[in-house]
C-alpha distance (Angstrom), angle and dihedral (degrees) to the residues before:
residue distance angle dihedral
X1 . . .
X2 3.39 . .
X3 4.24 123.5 .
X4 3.87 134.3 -138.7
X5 3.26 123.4 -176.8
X6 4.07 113.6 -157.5
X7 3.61 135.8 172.5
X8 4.19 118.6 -148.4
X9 3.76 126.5 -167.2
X10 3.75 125.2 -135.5
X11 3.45 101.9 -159.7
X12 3.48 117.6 -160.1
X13 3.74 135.5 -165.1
X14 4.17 128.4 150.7
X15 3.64 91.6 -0.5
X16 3.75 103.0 -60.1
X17 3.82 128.8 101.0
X18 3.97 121.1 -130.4
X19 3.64 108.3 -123.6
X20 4.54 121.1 -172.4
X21 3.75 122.2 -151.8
X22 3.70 119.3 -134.5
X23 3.90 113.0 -114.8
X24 4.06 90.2 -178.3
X25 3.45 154.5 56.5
X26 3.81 126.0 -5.0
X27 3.52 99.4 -19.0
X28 3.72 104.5 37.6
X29 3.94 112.3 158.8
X30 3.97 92.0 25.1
X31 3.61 117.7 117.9
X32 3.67 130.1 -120.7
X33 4.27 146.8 140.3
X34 3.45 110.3 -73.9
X35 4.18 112.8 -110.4
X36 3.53 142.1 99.9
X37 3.92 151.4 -152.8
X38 4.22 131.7 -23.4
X39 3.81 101.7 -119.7
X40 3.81 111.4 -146.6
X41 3.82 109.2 -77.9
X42 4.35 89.1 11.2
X43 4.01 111.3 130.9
X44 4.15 102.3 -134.7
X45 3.84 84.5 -113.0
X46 3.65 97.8 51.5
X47 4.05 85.3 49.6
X48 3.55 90.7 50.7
X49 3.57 101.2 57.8
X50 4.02 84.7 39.7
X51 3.60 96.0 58.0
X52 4.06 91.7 39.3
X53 3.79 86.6 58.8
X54 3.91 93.0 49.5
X55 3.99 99.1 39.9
X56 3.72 98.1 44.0
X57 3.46 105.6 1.5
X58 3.55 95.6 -121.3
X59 3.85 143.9 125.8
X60 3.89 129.4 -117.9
X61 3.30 141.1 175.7
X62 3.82 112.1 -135.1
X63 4.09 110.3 -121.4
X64 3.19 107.0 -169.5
X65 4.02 143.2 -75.0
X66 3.27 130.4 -56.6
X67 3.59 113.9 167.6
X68 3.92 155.7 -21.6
X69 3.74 117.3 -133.9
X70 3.96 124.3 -168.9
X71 3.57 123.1 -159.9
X72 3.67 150.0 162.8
X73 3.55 121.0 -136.0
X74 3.78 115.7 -179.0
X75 4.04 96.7 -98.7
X76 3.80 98.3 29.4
X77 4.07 149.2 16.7
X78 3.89 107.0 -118.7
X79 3.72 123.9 -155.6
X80 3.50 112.3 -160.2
X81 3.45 128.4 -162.7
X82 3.77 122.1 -166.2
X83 3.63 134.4 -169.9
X84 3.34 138.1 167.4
X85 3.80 118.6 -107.6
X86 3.76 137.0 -176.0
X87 4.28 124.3 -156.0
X88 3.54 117.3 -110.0
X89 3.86 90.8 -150.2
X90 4.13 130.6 6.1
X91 3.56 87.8 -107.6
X92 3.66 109.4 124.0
X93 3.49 124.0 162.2
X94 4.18 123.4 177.2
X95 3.81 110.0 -142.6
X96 4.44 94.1 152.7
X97 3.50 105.4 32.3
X98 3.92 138.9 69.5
X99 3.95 103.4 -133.0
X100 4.40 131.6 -29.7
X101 3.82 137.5 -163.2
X102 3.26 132.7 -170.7
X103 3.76 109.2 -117.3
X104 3.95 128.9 -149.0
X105 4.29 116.7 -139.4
X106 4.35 88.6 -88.3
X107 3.70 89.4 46.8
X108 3.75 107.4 55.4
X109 3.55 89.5 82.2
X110 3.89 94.3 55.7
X111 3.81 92.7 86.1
X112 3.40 136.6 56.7
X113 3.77 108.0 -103.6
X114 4.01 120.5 -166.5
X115 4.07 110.6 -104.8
X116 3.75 102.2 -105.7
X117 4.28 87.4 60.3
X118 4.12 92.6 52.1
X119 3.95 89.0 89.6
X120 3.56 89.6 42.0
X121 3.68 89.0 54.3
X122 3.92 93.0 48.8
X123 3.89 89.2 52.7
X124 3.83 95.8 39.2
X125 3.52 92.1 51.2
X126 3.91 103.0 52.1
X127 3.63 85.3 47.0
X128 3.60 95.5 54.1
X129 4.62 92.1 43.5
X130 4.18 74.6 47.9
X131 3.87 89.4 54.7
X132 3.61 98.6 42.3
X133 3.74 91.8 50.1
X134 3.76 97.2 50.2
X135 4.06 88.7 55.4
X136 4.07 85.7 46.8
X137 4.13 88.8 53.8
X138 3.74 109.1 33.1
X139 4.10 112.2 -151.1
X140 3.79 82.4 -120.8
X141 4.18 99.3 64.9
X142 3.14 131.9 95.8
């Protein structure tokens, strides 16, 4: 079986995520973090930020990483790599994909998300209730 090895951004920004619906191919209509494929001799990083530029013709800055997902779709293995991304400007612009939102931790599981991001979803989300909660409760209160 055939392997692709993408890289997605989570981009975050006043605690919701920015999520991109497909408008082609197999999955049109399914949700998912905008990014692509490694080219040959292309840090993940580097084809972040490339892919960012081309989808939404935007610029981020490249957090850090959140997490690797494996999975087998019926005409390929994907590797997914995942990291979490912030804009360098509001300017967002969608050239690839048929609408977005930015989602809040109780709405990421209002859309329908393609199969390799439903563990990323699981992660993301206790991460972002974790978030929320530690700006409730400051370390500082008693």
């Amino acid at each position: 079986m055939k392997t692709i090895e993408v890289v997605a951004a989570v981009i975050k920004k006043d605690g919701r995520v920015f999520a991109t619906q497909r408008g082609y191919g197999d999955f049109k209509d399914f949700w998912e973090f905008p990014g692509g494929k490694i080219e040959p001799g292309e840090s993940p990083e580097g084809a972040l930020k490339r892919e960012i530029k081309e989808e939404l013709d935007a610029d981020i800055s490249v957090d850090s990483f959140l997490q690797t997902v494996e999975y087998d779709y019926p005409k390929f293995h994907l590797v997914l790599h995942c990291f979490l991304c912030s804009l360098d400007s509001n300017h967002i612009h969608l050239l690839e994909h048929e609408s977005a939102k930015w989602l809040s931790a109780n709405e990421l599981e209002s859309v329908d998300w393609l199969p390799a991001d439903l563990s990323v979803i699981q992660e993301l989300k206790q991460k972002m209730i974790s978030l929320q909660m530690a700006s409730w409760y400051p370390a500082n209160s008693k």
